[in-house]
C-alpha positions in Angstrom: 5.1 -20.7 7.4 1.8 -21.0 5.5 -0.4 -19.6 8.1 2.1 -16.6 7.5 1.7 -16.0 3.7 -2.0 -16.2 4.2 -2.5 -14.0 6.9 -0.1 -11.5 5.2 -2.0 -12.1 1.7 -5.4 -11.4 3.5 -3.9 -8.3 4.6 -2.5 -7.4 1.0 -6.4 -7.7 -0.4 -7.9 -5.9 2.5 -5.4 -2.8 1.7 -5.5 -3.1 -1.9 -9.3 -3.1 -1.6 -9.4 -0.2 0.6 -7.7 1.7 -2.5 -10.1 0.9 -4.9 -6.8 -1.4 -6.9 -7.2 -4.3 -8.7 -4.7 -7.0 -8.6 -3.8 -6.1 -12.2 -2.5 -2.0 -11.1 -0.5 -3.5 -7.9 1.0 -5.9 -10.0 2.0 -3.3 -12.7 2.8 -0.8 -9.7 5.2 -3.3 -8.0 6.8 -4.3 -11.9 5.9 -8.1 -11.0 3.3 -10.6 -13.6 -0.5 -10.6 -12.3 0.1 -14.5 -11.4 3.2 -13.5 -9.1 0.6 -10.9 -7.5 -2.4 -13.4 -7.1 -0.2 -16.2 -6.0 1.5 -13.9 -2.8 -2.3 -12.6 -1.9 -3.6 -16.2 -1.6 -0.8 -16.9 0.5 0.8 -19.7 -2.1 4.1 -17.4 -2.4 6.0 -14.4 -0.7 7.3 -11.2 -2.0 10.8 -10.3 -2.3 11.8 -8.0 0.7 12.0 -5.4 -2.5 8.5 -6.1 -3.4 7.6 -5.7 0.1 9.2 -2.3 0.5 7.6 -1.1 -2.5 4.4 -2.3 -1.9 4.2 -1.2 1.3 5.4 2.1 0.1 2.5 2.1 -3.1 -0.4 0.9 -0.4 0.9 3.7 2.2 1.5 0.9 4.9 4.2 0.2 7.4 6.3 -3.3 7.2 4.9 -4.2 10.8 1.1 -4.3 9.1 2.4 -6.2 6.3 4.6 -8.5 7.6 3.4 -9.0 11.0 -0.1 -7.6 11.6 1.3 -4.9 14.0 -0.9 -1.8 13.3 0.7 1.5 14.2 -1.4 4.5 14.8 -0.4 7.3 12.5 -1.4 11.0 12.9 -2.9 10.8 8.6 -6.2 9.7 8.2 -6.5 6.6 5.7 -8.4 8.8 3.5 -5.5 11.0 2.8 -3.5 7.9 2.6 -5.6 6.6 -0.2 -5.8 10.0 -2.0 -2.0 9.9 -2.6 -1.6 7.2 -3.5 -4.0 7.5 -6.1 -2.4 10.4 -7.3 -0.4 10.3 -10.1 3.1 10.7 -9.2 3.8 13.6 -12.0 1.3 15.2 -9.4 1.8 14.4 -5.8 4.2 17.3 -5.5 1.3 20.2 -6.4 -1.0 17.8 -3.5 1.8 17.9 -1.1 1.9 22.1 -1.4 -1.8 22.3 -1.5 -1.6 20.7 2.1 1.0 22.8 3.1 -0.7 25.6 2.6 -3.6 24.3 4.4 -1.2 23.6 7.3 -0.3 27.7 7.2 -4.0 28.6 6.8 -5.3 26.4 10.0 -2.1 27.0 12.2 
């Protein structure tokens, strides 16, 4: 059961990384104390399967990455992944239209 908190931990860095996070914003992003946050990405302790939906939903993940290491191949470049969730939320709707548009322009 260890070798699975760790691997999933090392997977929780690597992602959080990617999106320029620190352990500090996830933590405050998934409502959970920094400790709680370290101890799951150094594999000492799980997440709740709440936690785990929300941060896979905050790191724009799926559950098969996270939990299992299963990567899926989505049609949305990481890059846009990131972008999102960097936005704040108060203005991921206005990103969502400008992309839309760009959609009608290119189609």
């Amino acid at each position: 059961m260890n070798d699975y908190k760790k691997a999933m931990g090392e997977r929780l860095r690597t992602q959080r990384k990617l999106r320029h996070l620190t352990q500090e914003q996830l933590a405050e992003k998934l409502d959970i104390s920094i400790k709680h946050y370290s101890e799951a990405e150094r594999g000492i302790i799980g997440l709740s399967v709440e936690n785990l939906i929300k941060v896979s939903e905050v790191l724009g993940i799926s559950l098969d990455y996270l939990l299992k290491g299963i990567t899926i191949e989505y049609p949305v470049p990481v890059r846009m992944i990131e972008i999102y969730s960097l936005c704040p939320d108060t203005k991921k709707k206005y990103l969502l239209e400008i992309l839309e548009l760009e959609a009608k322009l290119f189609s």
